[in-house]
C-alpha positions as CSV (number, residue, x, y, z in Angstrom):
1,X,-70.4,19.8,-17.2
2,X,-70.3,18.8,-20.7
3,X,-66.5,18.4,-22.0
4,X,-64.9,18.0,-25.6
5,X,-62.1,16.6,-25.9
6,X,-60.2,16.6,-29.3
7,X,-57.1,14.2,-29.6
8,X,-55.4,12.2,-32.3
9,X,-54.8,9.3,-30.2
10,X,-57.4,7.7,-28.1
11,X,-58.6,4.2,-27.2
12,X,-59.0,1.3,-28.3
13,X,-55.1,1.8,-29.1
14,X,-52.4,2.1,-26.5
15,X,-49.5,4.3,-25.8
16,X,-49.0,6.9,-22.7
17,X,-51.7,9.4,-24.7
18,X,-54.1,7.0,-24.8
19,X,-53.6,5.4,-20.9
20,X,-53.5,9.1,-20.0
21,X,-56.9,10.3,-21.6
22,X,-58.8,6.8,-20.7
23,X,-57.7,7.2,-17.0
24,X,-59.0,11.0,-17.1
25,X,-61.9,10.4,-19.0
26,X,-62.4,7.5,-16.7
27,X,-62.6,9.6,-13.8
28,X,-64.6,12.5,-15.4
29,X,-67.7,10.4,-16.2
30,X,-67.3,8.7,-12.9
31,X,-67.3,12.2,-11.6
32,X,-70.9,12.7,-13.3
33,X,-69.5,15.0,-16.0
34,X,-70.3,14.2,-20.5
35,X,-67.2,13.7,-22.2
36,X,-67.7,13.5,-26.1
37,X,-64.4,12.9,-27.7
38,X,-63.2,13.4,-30.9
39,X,-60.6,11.2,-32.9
40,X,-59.6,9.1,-35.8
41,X,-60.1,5.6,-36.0
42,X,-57.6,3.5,-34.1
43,X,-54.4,3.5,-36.1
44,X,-51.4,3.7,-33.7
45,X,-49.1,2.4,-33.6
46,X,-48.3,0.9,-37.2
47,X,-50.0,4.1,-39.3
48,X,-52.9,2.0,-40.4
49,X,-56.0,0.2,-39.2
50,X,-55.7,-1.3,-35.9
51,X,-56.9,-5.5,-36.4
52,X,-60.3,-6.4,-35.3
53,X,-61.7,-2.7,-35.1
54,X,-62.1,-2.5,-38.8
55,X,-65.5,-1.7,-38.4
56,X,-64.7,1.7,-36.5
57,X,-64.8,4.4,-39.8
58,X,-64.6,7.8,-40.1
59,X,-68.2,9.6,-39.6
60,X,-69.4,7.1,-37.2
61,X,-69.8,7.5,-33.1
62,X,-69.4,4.7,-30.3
63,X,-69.9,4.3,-27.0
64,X,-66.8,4.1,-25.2
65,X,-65.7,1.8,-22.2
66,X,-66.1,4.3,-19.4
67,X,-69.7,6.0,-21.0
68,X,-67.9,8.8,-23.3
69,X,-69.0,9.1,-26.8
70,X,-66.2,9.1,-29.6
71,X,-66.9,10.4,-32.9
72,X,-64.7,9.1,-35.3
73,X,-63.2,11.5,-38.1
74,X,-61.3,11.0,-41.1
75,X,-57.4,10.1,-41.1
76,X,-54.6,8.8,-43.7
77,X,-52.8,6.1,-43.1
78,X,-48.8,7.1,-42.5
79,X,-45.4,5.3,-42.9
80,X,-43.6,6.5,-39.9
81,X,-42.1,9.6,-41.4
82,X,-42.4,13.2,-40.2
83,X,-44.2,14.3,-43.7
84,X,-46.7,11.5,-43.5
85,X,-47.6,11.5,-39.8
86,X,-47.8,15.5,-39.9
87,X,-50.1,14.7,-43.5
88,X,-52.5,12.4,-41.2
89,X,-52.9,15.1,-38.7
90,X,-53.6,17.4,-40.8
91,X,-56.2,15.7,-42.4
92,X,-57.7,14.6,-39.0
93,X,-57.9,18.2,-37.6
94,X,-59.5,19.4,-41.0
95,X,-62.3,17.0,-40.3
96,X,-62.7,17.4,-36.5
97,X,-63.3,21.2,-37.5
98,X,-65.8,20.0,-39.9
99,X,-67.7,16.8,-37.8
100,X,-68.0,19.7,-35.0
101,X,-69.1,22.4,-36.5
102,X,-71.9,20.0,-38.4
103,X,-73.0,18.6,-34.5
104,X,-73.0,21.7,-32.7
105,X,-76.0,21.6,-31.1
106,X,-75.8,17.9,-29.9
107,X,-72.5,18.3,-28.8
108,X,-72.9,21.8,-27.0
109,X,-69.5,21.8,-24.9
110,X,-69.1,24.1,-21.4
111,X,-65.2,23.5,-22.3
112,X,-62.9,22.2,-24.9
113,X,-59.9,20.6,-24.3
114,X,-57.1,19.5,-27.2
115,X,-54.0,17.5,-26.3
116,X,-51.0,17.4,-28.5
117,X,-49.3,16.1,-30.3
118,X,-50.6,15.9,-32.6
119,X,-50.3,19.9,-33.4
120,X,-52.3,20.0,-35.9
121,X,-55.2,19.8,-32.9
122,X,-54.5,22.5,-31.1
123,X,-55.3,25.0,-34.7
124,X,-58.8,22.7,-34.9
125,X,-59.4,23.4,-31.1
126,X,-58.5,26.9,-31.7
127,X,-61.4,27.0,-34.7
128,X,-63.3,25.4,-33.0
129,X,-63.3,27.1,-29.6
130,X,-63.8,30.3,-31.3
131,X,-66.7,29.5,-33.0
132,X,-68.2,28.1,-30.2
133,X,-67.5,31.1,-28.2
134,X,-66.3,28.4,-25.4
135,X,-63.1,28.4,-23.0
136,X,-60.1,26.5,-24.7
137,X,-57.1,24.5,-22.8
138,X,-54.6,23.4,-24.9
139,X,-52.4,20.4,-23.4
140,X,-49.0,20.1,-24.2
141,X,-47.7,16.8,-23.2
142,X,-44.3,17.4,-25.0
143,X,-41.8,20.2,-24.9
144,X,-43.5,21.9,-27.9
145,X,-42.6,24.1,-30.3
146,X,-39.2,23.7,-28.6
147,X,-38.2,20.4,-30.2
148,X,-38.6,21.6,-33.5
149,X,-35.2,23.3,-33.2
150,X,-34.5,19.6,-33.4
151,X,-36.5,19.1,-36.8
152,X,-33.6,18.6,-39.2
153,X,-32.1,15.5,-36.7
154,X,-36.0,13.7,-36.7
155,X,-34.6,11.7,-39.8
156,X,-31.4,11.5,-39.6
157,X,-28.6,13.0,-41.9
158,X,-30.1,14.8,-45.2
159,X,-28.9,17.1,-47.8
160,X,-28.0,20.5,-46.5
161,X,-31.1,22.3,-48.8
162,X,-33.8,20.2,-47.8
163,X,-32.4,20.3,-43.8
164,X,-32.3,24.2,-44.6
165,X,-35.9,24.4,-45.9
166,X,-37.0,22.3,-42.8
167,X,-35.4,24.4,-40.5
168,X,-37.1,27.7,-42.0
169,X,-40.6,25.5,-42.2
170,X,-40.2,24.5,-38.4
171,X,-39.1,28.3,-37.6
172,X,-42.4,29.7,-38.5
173,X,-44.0,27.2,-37.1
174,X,-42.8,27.4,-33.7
175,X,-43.6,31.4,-34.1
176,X,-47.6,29.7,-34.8
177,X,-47.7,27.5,-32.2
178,X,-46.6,30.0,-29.3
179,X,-49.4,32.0,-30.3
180,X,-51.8,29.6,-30.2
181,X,-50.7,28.9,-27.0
182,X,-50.6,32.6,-25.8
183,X,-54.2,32.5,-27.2
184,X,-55.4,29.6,-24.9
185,X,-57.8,30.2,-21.9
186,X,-55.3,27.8,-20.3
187,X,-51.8,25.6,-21.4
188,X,-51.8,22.5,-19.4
189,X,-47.9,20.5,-19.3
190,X,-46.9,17.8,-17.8
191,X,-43.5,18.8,-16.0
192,X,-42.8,21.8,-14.3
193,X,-40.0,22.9,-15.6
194,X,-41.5,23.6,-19.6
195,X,-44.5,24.9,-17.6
196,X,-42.0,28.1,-16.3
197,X,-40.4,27.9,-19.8
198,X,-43.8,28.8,-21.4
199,X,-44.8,31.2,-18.2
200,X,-41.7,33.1,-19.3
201,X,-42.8,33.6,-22.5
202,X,-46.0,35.0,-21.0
203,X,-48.5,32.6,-21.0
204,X,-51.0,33.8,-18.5
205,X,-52.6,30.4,-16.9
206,X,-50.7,27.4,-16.9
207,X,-51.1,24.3,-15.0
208,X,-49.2,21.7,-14.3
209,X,-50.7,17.9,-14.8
210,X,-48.4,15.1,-14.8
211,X,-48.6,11.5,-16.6
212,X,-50.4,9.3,-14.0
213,X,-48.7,5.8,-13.0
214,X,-51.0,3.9,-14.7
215,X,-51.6,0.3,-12.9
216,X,-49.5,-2.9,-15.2
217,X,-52.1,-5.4,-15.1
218,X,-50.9,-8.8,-13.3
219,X,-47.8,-6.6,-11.5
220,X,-48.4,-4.3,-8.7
221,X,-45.0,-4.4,-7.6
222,X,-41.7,-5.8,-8.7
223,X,-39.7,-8.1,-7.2
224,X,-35.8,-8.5,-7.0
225,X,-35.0,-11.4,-8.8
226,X,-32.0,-13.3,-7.3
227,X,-28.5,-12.4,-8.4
228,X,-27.2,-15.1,-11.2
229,X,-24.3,-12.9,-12.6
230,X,-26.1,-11.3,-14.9
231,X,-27.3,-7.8,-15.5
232,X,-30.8,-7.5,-17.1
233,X,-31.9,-4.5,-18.5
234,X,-35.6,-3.2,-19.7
235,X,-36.7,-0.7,-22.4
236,X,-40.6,-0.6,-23.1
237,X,-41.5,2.6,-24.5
238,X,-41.1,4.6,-28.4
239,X,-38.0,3.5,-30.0
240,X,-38.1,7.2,-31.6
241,X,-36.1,10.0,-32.4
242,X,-36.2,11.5,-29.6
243,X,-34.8,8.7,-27.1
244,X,-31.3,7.8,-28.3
245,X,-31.0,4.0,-27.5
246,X,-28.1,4.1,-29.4
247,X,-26.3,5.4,-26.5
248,X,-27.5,2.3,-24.6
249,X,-26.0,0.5,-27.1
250,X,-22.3,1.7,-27.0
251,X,-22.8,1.8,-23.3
252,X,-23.4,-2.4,-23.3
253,X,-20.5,-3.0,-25.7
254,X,-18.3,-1.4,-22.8
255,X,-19.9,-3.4,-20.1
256,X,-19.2,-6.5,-22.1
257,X,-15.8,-5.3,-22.3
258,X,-15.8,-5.2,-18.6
259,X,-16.6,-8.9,-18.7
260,X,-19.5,-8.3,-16.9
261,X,-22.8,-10.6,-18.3
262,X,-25.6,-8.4,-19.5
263,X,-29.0,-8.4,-21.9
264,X,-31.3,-5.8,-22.7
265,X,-34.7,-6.0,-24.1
266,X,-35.9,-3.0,-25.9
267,X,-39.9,-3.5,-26.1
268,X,-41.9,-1.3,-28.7
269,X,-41.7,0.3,-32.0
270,X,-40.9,4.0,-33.3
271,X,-38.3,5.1,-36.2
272,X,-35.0,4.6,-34.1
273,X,-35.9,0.8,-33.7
274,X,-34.3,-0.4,-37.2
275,X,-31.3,1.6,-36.0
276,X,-30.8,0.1,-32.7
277,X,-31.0,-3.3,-34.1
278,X,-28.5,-3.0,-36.4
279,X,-26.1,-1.0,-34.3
280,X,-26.6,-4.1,-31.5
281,X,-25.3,-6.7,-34.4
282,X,-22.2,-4.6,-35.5
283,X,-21.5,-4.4,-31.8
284,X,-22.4,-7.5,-31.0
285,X,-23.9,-7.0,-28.1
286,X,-26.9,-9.0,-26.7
287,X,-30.3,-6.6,-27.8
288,X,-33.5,-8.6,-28.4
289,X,-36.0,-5.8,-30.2
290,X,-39.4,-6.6,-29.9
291,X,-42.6,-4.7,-31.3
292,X,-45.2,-3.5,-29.0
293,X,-46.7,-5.4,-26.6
294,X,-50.3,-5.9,-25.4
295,X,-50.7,-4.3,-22.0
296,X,-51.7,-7.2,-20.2
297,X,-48.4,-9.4,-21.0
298,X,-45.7,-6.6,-20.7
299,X,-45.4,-7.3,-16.7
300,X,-43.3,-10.6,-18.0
301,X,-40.8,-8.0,-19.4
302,X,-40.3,-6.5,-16.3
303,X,-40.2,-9.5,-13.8
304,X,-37.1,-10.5,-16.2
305,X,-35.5,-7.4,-15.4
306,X,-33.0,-5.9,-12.7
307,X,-33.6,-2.2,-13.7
308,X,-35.7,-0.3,-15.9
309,X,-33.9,1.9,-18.7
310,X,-35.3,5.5,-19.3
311,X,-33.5,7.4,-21.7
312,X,-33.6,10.6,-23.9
313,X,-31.1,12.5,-26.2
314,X,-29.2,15.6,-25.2
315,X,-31.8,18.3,-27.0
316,X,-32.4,21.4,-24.8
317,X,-36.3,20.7,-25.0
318,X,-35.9,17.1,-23.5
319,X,-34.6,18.4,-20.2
320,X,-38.0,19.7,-20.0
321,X,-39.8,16.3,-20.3
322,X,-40.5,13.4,-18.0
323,X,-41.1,10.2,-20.2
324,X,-44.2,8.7,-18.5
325,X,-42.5,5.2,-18.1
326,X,-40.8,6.7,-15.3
327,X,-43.7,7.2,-13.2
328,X,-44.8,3.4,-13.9
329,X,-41.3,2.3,-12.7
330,X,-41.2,4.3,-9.5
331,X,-45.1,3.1,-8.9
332,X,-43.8,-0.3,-8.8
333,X,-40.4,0.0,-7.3
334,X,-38.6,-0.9,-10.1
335,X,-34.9,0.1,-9.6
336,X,-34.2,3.1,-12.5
337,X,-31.5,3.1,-15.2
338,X,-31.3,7.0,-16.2
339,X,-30.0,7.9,-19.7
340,X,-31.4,11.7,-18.8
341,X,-31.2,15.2,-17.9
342,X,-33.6,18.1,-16.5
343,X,-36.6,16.8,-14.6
344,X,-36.2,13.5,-14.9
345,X,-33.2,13.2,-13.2
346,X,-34.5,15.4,-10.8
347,X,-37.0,12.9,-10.1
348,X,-35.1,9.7,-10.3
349,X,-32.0,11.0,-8.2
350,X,-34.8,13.0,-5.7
351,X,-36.9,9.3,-5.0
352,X,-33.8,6.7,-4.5
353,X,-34.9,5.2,-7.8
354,X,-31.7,4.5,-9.2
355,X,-29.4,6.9,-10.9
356,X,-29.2,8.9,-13.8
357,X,-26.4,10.5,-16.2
358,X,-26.0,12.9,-18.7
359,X,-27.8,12.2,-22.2
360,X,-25.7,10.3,-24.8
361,X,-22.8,9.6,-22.2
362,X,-22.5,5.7,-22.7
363,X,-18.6,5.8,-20.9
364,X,-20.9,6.9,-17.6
365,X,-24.2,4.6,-18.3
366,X,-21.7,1.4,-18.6
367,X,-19.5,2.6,-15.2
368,X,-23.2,2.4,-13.2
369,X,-24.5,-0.7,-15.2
370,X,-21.1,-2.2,-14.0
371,X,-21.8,-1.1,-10.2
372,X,-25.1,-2.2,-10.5
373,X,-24.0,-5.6,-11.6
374,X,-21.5,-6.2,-8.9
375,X,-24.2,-5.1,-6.1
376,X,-27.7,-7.5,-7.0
377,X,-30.3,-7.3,-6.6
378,X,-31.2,-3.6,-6.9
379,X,-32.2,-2.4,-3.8
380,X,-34.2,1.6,-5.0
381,X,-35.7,3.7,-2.0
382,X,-39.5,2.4,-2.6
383,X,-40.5,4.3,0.3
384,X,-39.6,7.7,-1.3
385,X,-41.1,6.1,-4.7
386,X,-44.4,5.4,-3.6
387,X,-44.8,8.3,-1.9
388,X,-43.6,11.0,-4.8
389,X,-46.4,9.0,-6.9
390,X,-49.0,10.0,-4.2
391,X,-48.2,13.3,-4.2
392,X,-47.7,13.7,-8.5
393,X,-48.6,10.9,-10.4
394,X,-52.0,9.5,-9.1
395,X,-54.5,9.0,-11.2
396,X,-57.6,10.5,-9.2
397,X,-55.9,13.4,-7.8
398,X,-54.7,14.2,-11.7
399,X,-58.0,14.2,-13.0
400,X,-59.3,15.6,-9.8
401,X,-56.9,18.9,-10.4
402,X,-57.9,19.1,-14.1
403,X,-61.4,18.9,-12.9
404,X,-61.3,22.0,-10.9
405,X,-59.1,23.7,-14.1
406,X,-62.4,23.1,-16.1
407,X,-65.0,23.9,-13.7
408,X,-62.7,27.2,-13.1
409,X,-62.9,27.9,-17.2
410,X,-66.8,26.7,-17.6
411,X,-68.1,28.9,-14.9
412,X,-66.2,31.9,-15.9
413,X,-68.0,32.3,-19.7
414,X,-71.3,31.5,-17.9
């Protein structure tokens, strides 16, 4: 089966997309299947050209590390904002349409699959598909176009015309995307719950593919450190708009309060990461920030650790999403800090990982950081962890289900 995959994020960069579509991908050639992808040059996380793959430009194809070949299509480089990162997706989907349209015949895909965000991709795959006259799956690994009813809270505070244009921009867009989605030969998610959300809306063929645990290199498992009388506490992840760390914040200003000794390390970059920085020295509370991290040293992040902090904001669409850092802490029995609602906490309060409270509540995150303190080392159920990753988050069976989705799709036009 030959499979086109477009995406705006792909390796050599890193991030849950990328992990997720490299594991797949990996497992797809291994699987004897042609995976031509489709993507801008490596520019994520910062907006602009990843160092030391300079000579990756747009118009020109590699090999990649598992035997897919990547063509590379034009992008812009962005400042972080919602205008200029929607700008470069835009532009990157224009030209997808174009570099695929112009190979045709080499490429020559049974299926093609898009994964968003960014949205943008799904229109190209759309054009694309059409053209083609080939079977379309659109993946939706985000809660979209429900958190665009958030759209006028993605950059804070702003005068009330330009927040009302935004809200009528994001309106009509929303309306777009659930066609597009309604249109699809099938919506893949990666929870459960947004998968009956879109079935509801009459989607006919949805499936449900979660974010694999992806192995930490160097740290299969974690380890309890001894107690010490302190509390350590571990975010790696997007420091977005979307997760709320201010919460965390407030909720270690109480503990302090407490007299309880505690230190958090926030790991990773996003827009909200100027904000929790500066809310950490008015409170004074003990936050070191740190940019992202290569993948291979991160493990010393989490063997410093007691507990592993998940957290989103109370939007409706969130309860819908699992943040794929979950399903790395329960692979290697890390004990959970939940900042969460919906699925997640579902999943963390279902697998002993730890516990979870309600989004933005910091009074109830400090009471259980307190607990946790006063009962070290964190003892989560890894029993009931390992085994919920079997069953959901394993990277074979994952691509082995999405396998069978395509095969399902492919053989149907033939």
């Amino acid at each position: 089966m030959r499979i086109l995959l477009l995406t705006h994020y792909y390796d050599p960069e890193t991030g849950p997309p990328q992990l997720r579509w490299s594991a797949l991908v990996r497992e797809f050639t291994k699987a004897g299947h042609h995976v031509d992808v489709v993507a801008p040059p490596p520019h994520y996380p910062r907006g602009r050209m990843l160092e030391g793959h300079e000579h990756i430009v747009p118009g020109s194809a590699e090999t990649g590390q598992h035997g897919e070949i990547i063509h590379r299509v034009r992008f812009r480089p962005t400042k972080g904002t919602v205008g200029s990162n929607l700008t470069d997706q835009l532009i990157t989907a224009v030209d997808t349409v174009v570099r695929v349209l112009r190979e045709r015949r080499a490429l020559d895909p049974d299926v093609v699959v898009a994964t968003a965000p960014g949205l943008p991709t799904l229109l190209a795959a759309r054009v694309v598909a059409t053209t083609l006259r080939k079977p379309v799956v659109m993946e939706l690994r985000d809660a979209w176009p429900d958190l665009l009813a958030a759209v006028n809270r993605w950059d804070g505070q702003e005068e009330r015309r330009r927040a009302r244009v935004k809200h009528l921009i994001a309106r009509g867009a929303s309306r777009f995307l659930t066609r597009l989605q309604l249109s699809a030969d099938c919506v893949v998610t990666t929870t459960a719950s947004f998968a009956e959300v879109l079935q509801g809306r009459g989607v006919r063929h949805v499936e449900v593919i979660r974010n694999a645990a992806h192995p930490v290199p160097n740290y299969e498992h974690h380890e309890p450190r001894d107690a010490d009388g302190e509390l350590r506490i571990t975010y790696v992840g997007t420091v977005g708009r979307a997760q709320g760390l201010e919460t965390a914040v407030r909720a270690l200003r109480r503990v302090q309060d407490a007299r309880v000794q505690v230190s958090m390390r926030v790991i990773g970059t996003g827009a909200g990461k100027a904000a929790v920085h500066q809310r950490a020295e008015e409170l004074g509370v003990p936050v070191s920030v740190h940019g992202s991290q290569p993948r291979t040293t991160i493990h010393e992040h989490y063997r410093w650790a007691d507990t592993f902090l998940i957290m989103l904001k109370e939007w409706r669409a969130l309860t819908w999403t699992v943040p794929s850092k979950l399903h790395e802490a329960l692979a290697m029995g890390m004990h959970v800090s939940g900042s969460v609602g919906g699925e997640a906490a579902d999943i963390i309060n279902a697998t002993g990982a730890g516990f979870a409270t309600a989004p933005g509540d910091d009074e109830a995150l400090a009471k259980e950081w307190i607990d946790l303190a006063h009962n070290l080392p964190a003892r989560p159920d890894r029993e009931r962890m390992a085994r919920w990753v079997q069953e959901n988050a394993d990277e074979e069976r994952s691509a082995q289900i999405y396998l069978e989705v395509l095969h399902a799709l492919a053989g149907a036009r033939r």
